[in-house]
N, C-alpha and C positions, 0 to 999 in steps of 0.2 A: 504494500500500500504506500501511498505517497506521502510521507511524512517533512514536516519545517520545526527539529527543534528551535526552540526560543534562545535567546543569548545565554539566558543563564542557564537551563540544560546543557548547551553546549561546553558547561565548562565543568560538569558533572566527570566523574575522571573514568565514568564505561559510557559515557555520550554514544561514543563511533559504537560501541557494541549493541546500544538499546535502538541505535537508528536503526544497523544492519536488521538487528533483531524484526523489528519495526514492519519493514521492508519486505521481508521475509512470507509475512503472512499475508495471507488472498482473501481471508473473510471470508474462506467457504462455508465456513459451520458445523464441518464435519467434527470439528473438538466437542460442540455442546453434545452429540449423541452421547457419548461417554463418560461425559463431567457430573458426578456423583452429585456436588451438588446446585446443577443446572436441572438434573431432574429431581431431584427432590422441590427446589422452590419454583420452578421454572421463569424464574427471569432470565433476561437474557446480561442482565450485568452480571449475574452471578455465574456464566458461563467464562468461557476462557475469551470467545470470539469480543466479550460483552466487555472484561478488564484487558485485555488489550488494548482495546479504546478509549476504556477511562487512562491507562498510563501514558499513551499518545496523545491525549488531551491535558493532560498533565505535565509532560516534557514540552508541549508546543506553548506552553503559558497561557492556561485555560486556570480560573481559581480550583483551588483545591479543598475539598469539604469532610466531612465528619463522613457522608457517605459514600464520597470514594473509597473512604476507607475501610470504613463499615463492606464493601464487597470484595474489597481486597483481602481484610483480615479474614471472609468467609470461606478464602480456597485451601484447600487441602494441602494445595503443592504436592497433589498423590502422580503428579505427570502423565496419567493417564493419555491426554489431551495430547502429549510430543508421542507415545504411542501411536494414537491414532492420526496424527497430522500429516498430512501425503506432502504437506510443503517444507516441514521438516521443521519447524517454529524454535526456539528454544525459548521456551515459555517461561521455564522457572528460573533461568537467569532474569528475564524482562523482570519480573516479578518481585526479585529483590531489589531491584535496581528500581523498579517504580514505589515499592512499597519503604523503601528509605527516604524518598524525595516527599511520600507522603505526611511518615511521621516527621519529618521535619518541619513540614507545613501545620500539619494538626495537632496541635498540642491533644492525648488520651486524659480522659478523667481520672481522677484520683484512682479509684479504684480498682481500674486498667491496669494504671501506671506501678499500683501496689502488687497487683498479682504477678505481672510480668516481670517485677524486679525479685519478689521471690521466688520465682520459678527460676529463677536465672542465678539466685544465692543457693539456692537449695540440691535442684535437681542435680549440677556437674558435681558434685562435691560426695565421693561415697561414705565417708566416715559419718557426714554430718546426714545423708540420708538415709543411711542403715538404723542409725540414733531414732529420727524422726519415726521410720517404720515399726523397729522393734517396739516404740512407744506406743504406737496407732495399733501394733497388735494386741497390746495390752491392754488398752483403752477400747480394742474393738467393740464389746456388747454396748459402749454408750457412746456409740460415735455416728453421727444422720449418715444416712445411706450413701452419699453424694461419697464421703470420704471413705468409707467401710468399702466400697467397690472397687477404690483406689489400689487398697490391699491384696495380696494374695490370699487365694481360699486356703490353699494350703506350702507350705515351703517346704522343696527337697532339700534335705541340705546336700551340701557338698562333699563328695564321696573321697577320700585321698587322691592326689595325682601322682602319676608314675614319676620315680626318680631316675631311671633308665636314660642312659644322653646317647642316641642315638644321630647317625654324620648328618644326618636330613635334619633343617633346626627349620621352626618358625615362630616370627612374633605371633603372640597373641592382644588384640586390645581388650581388657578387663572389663571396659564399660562402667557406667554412674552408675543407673538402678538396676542393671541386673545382676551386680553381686547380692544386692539384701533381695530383690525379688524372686531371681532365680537359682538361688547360687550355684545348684548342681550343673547348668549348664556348660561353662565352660569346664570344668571339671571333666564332666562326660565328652567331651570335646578332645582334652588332654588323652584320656583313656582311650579314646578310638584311634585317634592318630597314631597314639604309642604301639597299638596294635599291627599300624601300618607302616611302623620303621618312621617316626616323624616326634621327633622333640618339638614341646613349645614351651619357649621362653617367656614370659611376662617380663615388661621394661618397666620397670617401678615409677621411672618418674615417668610415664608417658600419663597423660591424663583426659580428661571429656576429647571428642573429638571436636568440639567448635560447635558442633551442631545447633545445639539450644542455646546459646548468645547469639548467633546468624540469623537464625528463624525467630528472634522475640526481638532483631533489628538493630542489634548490638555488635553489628557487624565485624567492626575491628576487631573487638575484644575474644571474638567465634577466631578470626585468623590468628589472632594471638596465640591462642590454643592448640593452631593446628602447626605453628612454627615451633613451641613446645613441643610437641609430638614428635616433629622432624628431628629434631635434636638428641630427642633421647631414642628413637629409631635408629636414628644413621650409623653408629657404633657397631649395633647389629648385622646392620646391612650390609657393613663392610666387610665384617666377618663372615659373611657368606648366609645367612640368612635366608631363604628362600621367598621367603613373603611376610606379610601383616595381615592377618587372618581376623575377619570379623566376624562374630553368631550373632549379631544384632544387624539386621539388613539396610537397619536408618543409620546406621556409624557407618557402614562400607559406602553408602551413597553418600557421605560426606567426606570421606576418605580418599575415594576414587575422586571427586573433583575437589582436593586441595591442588592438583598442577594448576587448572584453569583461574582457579579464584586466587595464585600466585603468582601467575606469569607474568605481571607485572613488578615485582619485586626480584629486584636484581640478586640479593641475598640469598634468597631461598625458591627461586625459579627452576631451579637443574631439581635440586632436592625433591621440592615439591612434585616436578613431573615423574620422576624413579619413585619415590614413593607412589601415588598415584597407580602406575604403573605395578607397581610391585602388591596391595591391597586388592587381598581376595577376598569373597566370601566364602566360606566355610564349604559349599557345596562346590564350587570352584578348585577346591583341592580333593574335596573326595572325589568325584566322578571322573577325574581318570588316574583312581587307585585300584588295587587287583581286590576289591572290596568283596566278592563273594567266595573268596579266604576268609572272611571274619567270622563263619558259621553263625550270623545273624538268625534266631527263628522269629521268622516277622510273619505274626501270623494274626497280628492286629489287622481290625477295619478301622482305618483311619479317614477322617478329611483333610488332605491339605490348605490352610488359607495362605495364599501367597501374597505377601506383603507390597504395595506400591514400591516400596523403595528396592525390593529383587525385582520384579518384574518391569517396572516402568523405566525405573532409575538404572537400575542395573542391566539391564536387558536380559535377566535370568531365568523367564518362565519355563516353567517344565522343566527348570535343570532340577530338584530337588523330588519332583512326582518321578522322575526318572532312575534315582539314587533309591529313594523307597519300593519303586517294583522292581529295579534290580534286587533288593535285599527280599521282597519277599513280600511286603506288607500287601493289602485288599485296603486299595483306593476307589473313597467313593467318588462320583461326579457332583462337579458342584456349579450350578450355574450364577454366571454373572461373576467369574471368578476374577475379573478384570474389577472390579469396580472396589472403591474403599472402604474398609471397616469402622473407619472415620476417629480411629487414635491420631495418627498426624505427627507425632513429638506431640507436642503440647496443647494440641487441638482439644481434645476432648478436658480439657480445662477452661480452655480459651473459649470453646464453642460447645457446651454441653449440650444443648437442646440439640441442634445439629447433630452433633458427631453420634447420641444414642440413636438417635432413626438409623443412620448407617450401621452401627452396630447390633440392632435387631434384625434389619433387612439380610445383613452378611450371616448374623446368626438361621436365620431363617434357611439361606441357602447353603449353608453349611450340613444342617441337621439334618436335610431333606433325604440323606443317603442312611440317616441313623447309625454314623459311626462310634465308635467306644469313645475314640480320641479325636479332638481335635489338632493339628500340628499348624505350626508357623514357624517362622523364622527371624521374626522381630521384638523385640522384648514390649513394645510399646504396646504391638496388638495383642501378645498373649496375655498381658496385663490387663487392657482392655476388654477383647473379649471373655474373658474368665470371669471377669467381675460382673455377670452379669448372673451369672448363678445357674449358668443352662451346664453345658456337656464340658467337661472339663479340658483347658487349655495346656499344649505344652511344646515345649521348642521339641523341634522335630529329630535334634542328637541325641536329647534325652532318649528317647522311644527308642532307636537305634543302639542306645547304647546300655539299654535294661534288657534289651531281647539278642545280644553278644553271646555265642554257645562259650 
């Protein structure tokens, strides 16, 4: 489309990128099919075709309002949308780039302003969230529903990790909430690897991935975090490391684009790309491992929910259904399996009303196969959907790695 940023857009420092961006897009429409929540409210601002043109109207020096932003802060950023886009869009860079110029302009309410700055004290921080939870377990029978769901129904704990050092090594990121949420996960992660000839290391000081200061518009302070990262990674790296292995699907889609959101930084631009580069997810190293050596008896009926950020982000779908019926598991069919469960990171905080319709809807088409287990691959949705009290959630190594002959 034909866009005239305004002087001061142009002096916004990803200007050329939100033009090309811009540019880019045809206004076909084919993004609102798919946009979770363009069919939920059915407006067309609340679709992608609809906030592309509030951000174009925004960069061209159009005033900027409460409601701009109010349809901004309503997307998911599930990328469904660059999925299906045949002109190739890159939606969710546009996105942070317009939704920065927004809150600039619109000062948020108190109250906004209060939750997003503790979400953003609380969440990266696992000592101080482990604290929080172990508390909220204790306080559970008198806690309103709203926060009791927030909880796990129930916690695995974490089973020993193999001491074995085997020549194949990789990082592993430890992640904020799923040590106290999940903690058996990487654990059982550890354990399976070790199975398959593969050390993982934990870099103590590596810490949040950037993710949740990025996405609550605190942008800088999200790269800060991921130049941290770089730092205590690279040591590894150099020692021959193989990868940075993610089990949360929303940290490897921030992982993977640390090169792009660095390459302007002459410092950490090489780093950023090798890392980047080098940042698998978890089903990225199993599936082409000799995995049906691990005498798996998978003789669960499972649902896969596959996370926006494997599938959209990643480009990962069906690599994880593929990893479970090689091992054996009875996968049910699940329709609409494209579409979000509506956690987000910190969506379903930020957008409760919203994000539970999507999370009934997904729960609904989950169930419909009546399987034992649910699985995922993102700590955000199995917390999510768990808390809802239906069929029980759980990361999909887990299951893999209780049914190990």
């Amino acid at each position: 489309m034909e866009t005239h940023l305004s002087e001061q857009a142009k002096l916004l420092p990803r200007a050329a990128e939100a033009e090309s961006i811009l540019r880019s897009c045809v206004h076909c429409g084919f993004c609102n099919a798919t946009c979770p929540t363009y069919q939920l409210l059915g407006d067309e601002l609340d679709g992608p075709r609809g906030r592309i043109y509030l951000i174009k109207q925004v960069l061209e020096g159009a005033p900027v309002t409460a409601k701009t932003q109010l349809h901004l802060d309503r997307c998911l950023t599930c990328r469904n949308c660059e999925t299906t886009c045949p002109s190739g869009v890159d939606y969710h860079n546009l996105l942070d780039i317009g939704r920065a110029v927004v809150d600039e302009a619109v000062p948020r309410p108190l109250s906004q302003r209060l939750l997003r700055e503790s979400l953003r004290a609380v969440v990266p921080r696992p000592a101080l969230f482990k604290a929080l939870t172990q508390t909220g377990q204790l306080l559970r029978p008198l806690l309103p529903a709203t926060l009791k769901n927030k909880l796990p129904r129930q916690v695995h704990p974490a089973k020993p990790r193999p001491s074995v050092q085997h020549a194949r090594r990789v990082l592993l990121l430890e992640g904020c909430v799923q040590p106290s949420l999940s903690p058996n996960t990487n654990a059982a992660t550890a354990r399976v690897l070790d199975r398959l000839g593969i050390s993982v290391t934990a870099a103590r000081e590596a810490g949040c991935c950037g993710a949740v200061d990025y996405h609550l518009n605190a942008q800088e302070q999200g790269l800060e975090r991921a130049r941290r990262n770089i730092d205590a990674w690279w040591p590894a790296l150099e020692a021959g490391a193989e990868a940075i292995v993610q089990t949360a699907s929303g940290c490897g889609a921030f992982v993977k684009d640390y090169g792009h959101l660095l390459e302007q930084d002459s410092a950490y631009a090489a780093k950023a790309k090798r890392v980047s580069e080098l940042a698998k997810d978890l089903v990225e190293v199993l599936r082409g491992e000799p995995l049906e050596g691990l005498g798996v008896q998978g003789d669960q009926r499972l649902a896969f929910h596959c996370p926006c950020t494997l599938q959209h982000a990643q480009q990962l779908d069906g690599a994880v259904e593929g990893v479970l019926s090689r091992l054996g598991f009875q996968l049910t069919a699940v329709a609409d399996g494209h579409l979000c469960c509506g956690s987000a990171g910190t969506y379903s905080i930020t957008q409760p009303e919203l994000s539970r319709q999507l999370r009934d809807n997904k729960l609904d088409a989950l169930e419909r196969g009546k399987p034992e287990v649910i699985v995922t691959a993102n700590i955000g949705c199995q917390t999510h959907l768990d808390g809802a009290g239906r069929t029980p959630v759980r990361h999909w190594i887990e299951v893999v790695e209780q049914a190990l002959g």
